[in-house]
C-alpha positions as CSV (number, residue, x, y, z in Angstrom):
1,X,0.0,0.0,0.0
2,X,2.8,2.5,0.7
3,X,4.7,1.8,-2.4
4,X,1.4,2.4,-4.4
5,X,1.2,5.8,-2.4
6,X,4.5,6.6,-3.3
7,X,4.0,6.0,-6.8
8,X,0.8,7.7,-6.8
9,X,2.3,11.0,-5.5
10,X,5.0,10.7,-7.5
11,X,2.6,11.1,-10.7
12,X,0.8,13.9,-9.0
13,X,4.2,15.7,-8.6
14,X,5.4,15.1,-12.1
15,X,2.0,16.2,-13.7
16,X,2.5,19.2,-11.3
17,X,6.1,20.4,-12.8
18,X,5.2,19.2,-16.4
19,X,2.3,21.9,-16.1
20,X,4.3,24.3,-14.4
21,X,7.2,23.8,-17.6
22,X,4.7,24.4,-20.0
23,X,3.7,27.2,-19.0
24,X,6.8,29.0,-20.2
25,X,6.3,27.0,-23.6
26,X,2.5,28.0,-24.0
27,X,4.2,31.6,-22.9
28,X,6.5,31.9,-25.6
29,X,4.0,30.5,-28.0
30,X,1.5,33.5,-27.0
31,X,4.8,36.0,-28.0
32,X,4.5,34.4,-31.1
33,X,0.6,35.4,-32.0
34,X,1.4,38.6,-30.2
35,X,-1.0,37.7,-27.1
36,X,-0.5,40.6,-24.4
37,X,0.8,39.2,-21.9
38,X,-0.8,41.4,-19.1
39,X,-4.5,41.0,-21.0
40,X,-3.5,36.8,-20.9
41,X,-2.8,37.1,-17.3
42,X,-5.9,39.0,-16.5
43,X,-8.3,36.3,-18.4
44,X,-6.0,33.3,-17.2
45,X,-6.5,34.4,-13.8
46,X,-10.3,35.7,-14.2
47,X,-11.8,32.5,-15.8
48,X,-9.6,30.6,-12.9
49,X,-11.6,32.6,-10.3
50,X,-15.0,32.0,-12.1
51,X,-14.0,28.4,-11.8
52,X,-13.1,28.3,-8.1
53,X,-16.0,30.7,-7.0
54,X,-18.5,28.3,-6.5
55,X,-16.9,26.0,-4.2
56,X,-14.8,29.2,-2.0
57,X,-17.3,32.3,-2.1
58,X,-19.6,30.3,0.9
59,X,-16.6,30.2,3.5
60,X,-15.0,33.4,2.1
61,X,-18.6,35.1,2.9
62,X,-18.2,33.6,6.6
63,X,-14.8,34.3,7.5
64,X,-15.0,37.9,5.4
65,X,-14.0,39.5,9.0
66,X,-10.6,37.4,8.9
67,X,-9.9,38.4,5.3
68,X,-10.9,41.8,6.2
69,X,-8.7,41.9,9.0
70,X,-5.9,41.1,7.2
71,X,-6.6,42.5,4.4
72,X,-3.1,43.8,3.7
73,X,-0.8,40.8,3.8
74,X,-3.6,39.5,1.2
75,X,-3.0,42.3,-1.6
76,X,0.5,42.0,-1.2
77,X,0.2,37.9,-1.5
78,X,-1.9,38.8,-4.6
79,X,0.0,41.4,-6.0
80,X,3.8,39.8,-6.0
81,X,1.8,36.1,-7.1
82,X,-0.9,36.6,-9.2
83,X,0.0,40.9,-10.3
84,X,3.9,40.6,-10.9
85,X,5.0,36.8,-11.4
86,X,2.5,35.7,-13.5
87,X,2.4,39.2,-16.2
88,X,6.3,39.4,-16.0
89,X,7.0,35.6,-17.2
90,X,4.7,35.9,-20.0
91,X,6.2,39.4,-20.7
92,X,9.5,38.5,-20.5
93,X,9.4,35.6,-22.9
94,X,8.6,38.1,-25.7
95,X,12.1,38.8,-25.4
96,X,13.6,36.0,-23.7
97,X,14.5,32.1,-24.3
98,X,12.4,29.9,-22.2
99,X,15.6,28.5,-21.4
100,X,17.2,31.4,-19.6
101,X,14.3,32.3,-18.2
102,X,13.3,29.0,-16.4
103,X,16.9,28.6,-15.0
104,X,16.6,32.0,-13.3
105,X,13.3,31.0,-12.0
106,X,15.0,27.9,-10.6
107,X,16.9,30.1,-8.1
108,X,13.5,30.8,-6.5
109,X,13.9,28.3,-3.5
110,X,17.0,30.0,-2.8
111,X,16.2,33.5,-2.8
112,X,13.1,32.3,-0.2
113,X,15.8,31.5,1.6
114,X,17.3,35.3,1.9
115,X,13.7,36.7,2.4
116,X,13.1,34.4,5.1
117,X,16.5,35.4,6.2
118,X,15.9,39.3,6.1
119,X,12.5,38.9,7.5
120,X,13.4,37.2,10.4
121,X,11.3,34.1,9.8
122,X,13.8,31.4,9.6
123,X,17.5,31.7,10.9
124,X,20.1,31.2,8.0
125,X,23.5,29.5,8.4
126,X,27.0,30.1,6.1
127,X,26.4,27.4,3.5
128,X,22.6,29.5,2.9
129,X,24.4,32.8,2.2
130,X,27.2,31.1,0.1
131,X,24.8,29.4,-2.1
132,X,22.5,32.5,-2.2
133,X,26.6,33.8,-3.4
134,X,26.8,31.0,-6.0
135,X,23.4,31.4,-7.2
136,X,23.5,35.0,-7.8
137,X,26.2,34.7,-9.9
138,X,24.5,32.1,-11.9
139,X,21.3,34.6,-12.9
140,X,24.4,36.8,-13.6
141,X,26.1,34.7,-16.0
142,X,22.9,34.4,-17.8
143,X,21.7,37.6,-18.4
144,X,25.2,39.0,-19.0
145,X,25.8,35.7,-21.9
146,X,29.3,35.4,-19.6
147,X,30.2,38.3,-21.8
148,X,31.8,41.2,-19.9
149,X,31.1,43.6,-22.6
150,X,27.2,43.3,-22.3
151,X,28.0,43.9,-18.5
152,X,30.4,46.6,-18.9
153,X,28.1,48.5,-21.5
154,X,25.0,47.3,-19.3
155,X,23.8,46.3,-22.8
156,X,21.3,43.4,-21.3
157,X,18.2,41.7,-23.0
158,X,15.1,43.0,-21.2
159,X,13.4,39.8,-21.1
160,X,16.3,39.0,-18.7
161,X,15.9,41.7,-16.3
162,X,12.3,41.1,-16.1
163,X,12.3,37.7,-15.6
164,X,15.0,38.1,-12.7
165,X,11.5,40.6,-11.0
166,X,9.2,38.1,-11.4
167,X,12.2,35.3,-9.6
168,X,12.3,37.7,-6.9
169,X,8.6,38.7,-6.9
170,X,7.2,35.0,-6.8
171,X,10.4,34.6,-3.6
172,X,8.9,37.0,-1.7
173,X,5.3,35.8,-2.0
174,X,6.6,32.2,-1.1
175,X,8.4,33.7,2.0
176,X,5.2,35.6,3.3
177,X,3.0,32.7,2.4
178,X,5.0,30.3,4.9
179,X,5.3,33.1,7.8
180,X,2.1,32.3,9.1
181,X,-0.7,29.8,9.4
182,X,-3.8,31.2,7.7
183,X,-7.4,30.4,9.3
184,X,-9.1,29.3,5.7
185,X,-9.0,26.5,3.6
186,X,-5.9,26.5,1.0
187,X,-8.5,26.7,-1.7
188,X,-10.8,29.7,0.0
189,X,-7.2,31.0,0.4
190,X,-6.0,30.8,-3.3
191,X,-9.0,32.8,-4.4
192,X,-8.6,35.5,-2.1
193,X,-5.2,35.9,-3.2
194,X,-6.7,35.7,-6.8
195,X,-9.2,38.1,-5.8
196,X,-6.4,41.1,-4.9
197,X,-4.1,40.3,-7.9
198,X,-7.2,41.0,-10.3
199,X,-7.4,44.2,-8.5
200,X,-4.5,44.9,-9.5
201,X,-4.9,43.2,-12.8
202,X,-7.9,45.2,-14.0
203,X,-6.0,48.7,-14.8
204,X,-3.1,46.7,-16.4
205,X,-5.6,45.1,-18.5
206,X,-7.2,48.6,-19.9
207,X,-4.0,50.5,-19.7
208,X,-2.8,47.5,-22.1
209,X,-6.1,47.8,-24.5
210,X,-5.3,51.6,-24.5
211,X,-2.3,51.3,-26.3
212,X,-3.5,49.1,-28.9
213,X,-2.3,45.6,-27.4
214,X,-5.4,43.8,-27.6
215,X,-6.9,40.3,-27.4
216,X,-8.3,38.5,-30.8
217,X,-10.3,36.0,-30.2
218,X,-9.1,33.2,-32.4
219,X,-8.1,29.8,-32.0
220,X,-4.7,30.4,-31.0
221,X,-5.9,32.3,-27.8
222,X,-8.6,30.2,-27.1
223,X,-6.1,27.5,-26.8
224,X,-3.2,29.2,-25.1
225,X,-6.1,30.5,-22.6
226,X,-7.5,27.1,-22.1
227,X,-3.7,25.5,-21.3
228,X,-3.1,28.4,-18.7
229,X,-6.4,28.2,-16.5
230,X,-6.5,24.4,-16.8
231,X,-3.2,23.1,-16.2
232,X,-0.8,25.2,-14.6
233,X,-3.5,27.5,-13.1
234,X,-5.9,24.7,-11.9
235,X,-4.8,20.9,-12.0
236,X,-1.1,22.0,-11.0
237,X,-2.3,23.6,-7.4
238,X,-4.9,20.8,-6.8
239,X,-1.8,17.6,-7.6
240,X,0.7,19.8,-5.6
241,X,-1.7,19.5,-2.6
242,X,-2.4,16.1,-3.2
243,X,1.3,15.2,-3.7
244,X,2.2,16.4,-0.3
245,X,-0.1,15.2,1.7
246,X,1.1,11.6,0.6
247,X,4.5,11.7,1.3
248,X,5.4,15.3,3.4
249,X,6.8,18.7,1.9
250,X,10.3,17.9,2.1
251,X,10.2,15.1,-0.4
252,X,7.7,16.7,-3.1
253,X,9.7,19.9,-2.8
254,X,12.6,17.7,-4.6
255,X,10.4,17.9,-8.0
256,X,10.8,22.0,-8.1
257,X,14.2,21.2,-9.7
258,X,12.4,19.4,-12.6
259,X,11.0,22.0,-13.9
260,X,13.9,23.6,-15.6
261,X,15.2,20.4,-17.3
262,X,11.4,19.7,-18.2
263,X,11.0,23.0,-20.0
264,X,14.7,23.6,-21.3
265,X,13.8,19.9,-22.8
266,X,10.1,21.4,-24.5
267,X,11.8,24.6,-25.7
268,X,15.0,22.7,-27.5
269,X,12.2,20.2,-28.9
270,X,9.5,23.0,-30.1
271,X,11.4,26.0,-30.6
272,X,14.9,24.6,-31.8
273,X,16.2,26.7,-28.2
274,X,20.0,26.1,-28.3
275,X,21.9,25.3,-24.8
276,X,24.4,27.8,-25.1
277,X,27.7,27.7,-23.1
278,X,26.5,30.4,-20.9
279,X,23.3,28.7,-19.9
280,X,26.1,26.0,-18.9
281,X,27.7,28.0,-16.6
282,X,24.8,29.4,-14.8
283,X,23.0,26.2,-14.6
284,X,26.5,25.0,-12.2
285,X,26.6,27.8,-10.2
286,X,22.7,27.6,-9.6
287,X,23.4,24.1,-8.9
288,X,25.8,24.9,-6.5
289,X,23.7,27.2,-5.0
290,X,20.9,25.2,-4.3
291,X,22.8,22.3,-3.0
292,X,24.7,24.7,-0.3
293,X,21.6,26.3,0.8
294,X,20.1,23.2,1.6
295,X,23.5,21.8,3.4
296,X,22.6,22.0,7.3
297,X,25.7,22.7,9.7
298,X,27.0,20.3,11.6
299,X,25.6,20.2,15.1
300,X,23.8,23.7,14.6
């Protein structure tokens, strides 16, 4: 029975990163039919609340003096998640390889590690700040190509510098997310953090239109929509649940490092992405990174 449940969560947690890695794929591929990427995010998200309403608006109505009372940590939870990550990805592969911009999002469980450090929430030890070192110098490598002109002329590829907001953006949302326990359901929770990125969302959306970067409604939309609600929006948050309530946080946090190789495989497969040398060389140091921060000290 336990290797079955094993095997089961496994599945879940695979499913979870595959959706998660296409994401960037469907992302680029909406660059492609020049799909605004705030407009996508505000529909993605929009149709996902529609979705969720039903089942979260009853317990939302009766804990609406909790929400209300914290109404603060809420919009900033919706604002760096739903706001910021979500519209910068999508913008930033307009400009970007998938590639880069996945391994720079890979850094993400270490820079939660220097939030929660800063914030006083968890106590960090010398291996944590070295790989936060190492790691750094990884997102450097890649948005600099390892080529000291482009940093010396500070010459960089936009979609880069983006991308490394929405890494720090999503960080910080993971860091306050785990700084307390929250008296609702994860689901009621997920669409009140919904709820204050759409706030947020809405001007976006119309400043967006304003300038003439609007949505057709064709078939390549329709699909690139229907991806983005259903799988990474959706199914991803219900197996990721799922997955660690079988077999414990620890061990289903081991699959984050999937998604990278899962999506750098997707882009070289549908968009003929080369691995260049300098992806290479920030992929070790990221690698190193990660591996220090999660190295405990000896009798600490």
């Amino acid at each position: 029975m336990r290797k079955d449940q094993n095997l089961t969560a496994y599945l879940y947690l695979f499913l979870t990163v595959t959706f998660w890695a296409g994401n960037f794929i469907v992302g680029k591929y909406a660059s492609y039919y020049d799909v605004p990427p705030f407009s996508l995010n505000f529909y993605r998200w929009f149709f996902a609340w529609l979705i969720l309403a039903p089942f979260t608006i009853p317990e939302i109505l009766k804990k609406k003096e909790y929400i209300l009372k914290n109404y603060k940590i809420f919009l900033v939870l919706g604002v760096t998640s739903i706001t910021i990550f979500n519209s910068i990805v999508y913008y930033s592969l307009n400009f970007t390889q998938v590639i880069s911009g996945v391994l720079m999002i890979s850094t993400i469980p270490v820079m939660i590690m220097l939030f929660s450090s800063i914030l006083n929430i968890e106590k960090t030890n010398i291996f944590q700040i070295i790989g936060v070192i190492f790691s750094f110098i990884g997102v450097i490598a890649i948005v600099t190509k390892a080529d000291f002109e482009i940093l010396k002329n500070l010459d960089f590829n936009k979609g880069d510098i983006t991308m490394v907001i929405a890494m720090f953006s999503w960080a910080l949302y993971s860091t306050l997310l785990k700084r307390k326990t929250y008296e609702i359901s994860q689901l009621s929770l997920l669409q009140v953090v919904i709820t204050c990125g759409l706030i947020f969302l809405i001007p976006l959306y119309f400043i967006e239109h304003q300038i003439g970067s609007r949505i057709r409604l064709d078939i390549p939309f329709i699909l690139i929509l229907s991806y983005v609600v259903l799988f990474p929006g959706l199914a991803s948050f219900f197996l990721w649940i799922k997955g660690i309530s079988l077999i414990g946080t620890n061990r289903s946090g081991v699959f984050l490092h999937l998604m990278p190789i899962l999506s750098a495989i997707m882009a070289i497969f549908f968009f003929n992405e080369k691995f260049m040398f300098y992806h290479m060389l920030g992929a070790c140091f990221i690698i190193i990174g990660i591996l220090l921060s999660n190295k405990k000290l000896e009798n600490a």
